[in-house]
C-alpha positions in Angstrom: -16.4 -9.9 41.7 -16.9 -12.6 38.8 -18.0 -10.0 36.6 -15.5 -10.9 34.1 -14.8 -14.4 32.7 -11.4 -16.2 33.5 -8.7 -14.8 30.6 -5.1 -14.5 30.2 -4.8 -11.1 31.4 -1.5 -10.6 29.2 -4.0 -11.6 26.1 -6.7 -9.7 27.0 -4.3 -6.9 27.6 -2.5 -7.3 24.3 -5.8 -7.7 22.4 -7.2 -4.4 23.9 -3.8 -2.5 22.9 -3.7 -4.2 19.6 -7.5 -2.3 18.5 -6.1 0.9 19.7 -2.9 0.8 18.0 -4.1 -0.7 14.8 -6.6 2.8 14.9 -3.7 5.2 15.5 -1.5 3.3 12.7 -4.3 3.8 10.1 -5.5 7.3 10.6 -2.4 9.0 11.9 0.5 7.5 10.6 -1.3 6.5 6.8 -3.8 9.2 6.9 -6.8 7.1 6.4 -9.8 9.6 7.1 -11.9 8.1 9.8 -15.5 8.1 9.5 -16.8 11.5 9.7 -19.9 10.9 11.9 -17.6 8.8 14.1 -15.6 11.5 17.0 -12.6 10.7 18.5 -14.7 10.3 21.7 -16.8 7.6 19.6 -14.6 5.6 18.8 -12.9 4.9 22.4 -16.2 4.1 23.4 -16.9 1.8 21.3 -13.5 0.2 21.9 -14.4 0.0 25.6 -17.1 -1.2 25.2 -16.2 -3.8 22.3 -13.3 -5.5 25.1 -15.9 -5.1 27.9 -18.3 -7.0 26.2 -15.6 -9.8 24.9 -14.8 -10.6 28.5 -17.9 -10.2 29.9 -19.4 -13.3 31.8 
């Protein structure tokens, strides 16, 4: 408990969907090559832990 500061959880939510999307968009729909010492793996990760971080108290 109180691990997390106090956000709109509908923001938050929308923010976190909004870097995943934006990543599918680019590489799969327009082909952009990602990174090639960046996995699929890495990159969720760092996503995670990007968001954690944000809200983090």
């Amino acid at each position: 408990e109180g691990a997390f500061r106090p956000v709109d959880s509908l923001v938050a939510a929308r923010g976190f969907i909004g870097m995943t999307v934006h990543y599918l968009l680019i590489h799969e729909l327009f082909g952009v090559k990602r990174p090639p010492r960046s996995s699929p793996e890495e990159v969720v990760q760092t996503f995670v832990s990007i968001f954690l971080k944000g809200i983090e108290r």
